[in-house]
TORTI-519158 format. One record per residue (C-alpha): residue in one letter; x, y, z. Coordinates in steps of 0.02 Angstrom, whole numbers, plus 32768, in hexadecimal, padded with zeros to 4 digits. Example, Ala and Ser with C-alpha at 12.3 -4.5 7.8 and 13.67 -1.06 7.14 Angstrom:
BEGIN
R / a / 8267 / 7F1F / 8186
R / s / 82AC / 7FCB / 8165
//
This chain:
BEGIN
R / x / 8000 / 8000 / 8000
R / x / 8092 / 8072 / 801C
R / x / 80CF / 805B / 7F7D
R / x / 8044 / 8070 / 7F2C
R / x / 8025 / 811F / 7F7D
R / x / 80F8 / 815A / 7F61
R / x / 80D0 / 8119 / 7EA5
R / x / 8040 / 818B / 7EA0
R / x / 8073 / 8226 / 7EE5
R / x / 8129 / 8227 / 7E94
R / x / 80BF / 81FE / 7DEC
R / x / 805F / 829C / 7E11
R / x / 80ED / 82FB / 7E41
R / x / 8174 / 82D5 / 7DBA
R / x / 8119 / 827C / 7D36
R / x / 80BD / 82E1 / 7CAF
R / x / 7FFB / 82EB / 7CCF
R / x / 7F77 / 8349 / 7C96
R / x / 7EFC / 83C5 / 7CEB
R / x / 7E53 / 834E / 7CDF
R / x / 7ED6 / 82DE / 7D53
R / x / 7EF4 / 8351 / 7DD7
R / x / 7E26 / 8396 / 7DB4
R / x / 7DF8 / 82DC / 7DDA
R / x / 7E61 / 82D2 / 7E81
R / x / 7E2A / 836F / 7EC3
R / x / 7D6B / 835C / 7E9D
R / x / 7D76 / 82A9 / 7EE9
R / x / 7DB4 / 82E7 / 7F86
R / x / 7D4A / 836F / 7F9C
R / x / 7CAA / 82FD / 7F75
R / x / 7CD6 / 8288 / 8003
R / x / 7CFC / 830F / 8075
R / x / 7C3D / 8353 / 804B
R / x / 7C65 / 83E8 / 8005
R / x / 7C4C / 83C8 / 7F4F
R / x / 7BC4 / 836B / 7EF5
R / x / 7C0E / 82B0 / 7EAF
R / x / 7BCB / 82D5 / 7DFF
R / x / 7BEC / 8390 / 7DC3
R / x / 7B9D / 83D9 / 7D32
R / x / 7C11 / 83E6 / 7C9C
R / x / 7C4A / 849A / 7C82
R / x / 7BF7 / 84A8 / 7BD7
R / x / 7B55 / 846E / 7C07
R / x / 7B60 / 84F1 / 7C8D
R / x / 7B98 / 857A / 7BF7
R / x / 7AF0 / 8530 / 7B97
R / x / 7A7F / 8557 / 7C30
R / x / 7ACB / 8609 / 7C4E
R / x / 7B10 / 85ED / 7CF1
R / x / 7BA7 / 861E / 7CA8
R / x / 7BF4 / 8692 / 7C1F
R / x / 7C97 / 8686 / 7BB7
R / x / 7D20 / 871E / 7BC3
R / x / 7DA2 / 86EC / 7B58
R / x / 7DF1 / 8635 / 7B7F
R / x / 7D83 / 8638 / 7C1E
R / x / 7CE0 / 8630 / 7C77
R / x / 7C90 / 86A6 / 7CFB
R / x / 7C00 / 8699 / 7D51
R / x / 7B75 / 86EE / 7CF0
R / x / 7B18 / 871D / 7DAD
R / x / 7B67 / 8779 / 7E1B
R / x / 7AFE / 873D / 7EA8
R / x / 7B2F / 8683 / 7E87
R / x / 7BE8 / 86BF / 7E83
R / x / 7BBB / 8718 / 7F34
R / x / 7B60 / 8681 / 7F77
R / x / 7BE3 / 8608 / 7F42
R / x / 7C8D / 8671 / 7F7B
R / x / 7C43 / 8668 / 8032
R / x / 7C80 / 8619 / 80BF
R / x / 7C08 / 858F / 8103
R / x / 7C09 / 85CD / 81A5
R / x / 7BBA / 867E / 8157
R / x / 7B39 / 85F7 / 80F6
//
């Protein structure tokens, strides 16, 4: 089991990876700590809704409420 977790993190540290790897790691962890949902919504589909808007190469948040409500601590929730 050791090895398997040295293997892991010195892949992730020296080897070359992508960002969906690192996207996957962090959104697993955060789902089984309860503070994300397990199955996010894909962030076209969220483009297609109008939840969000496209500036250049990225997206904002098209509300500025939801961008208020969801930069909040959740101890001010």
């Amino acid at each position: 089991m050791i090895g398997l977790v040295s293997g892991l993190v010195a892949a992730l540290v020296f080897g070359e990876h992508h960002a969906w790897l690192v996207f996957v790691i962090a959104t697993a962890r955060l789902a089984s700590a309860g503070r994300l949902p397990w199955r996010l919504m894909a962030l076209d589909d969220a483009h297609r809704l109008g939840l969000l808007r496209t500036v250049g190469p990225i997206y904002q948040f098209r509300h500025a409420e939801l961008h208020d409500h969801l930069a909040r601590s959740p101890a001010s929730r």
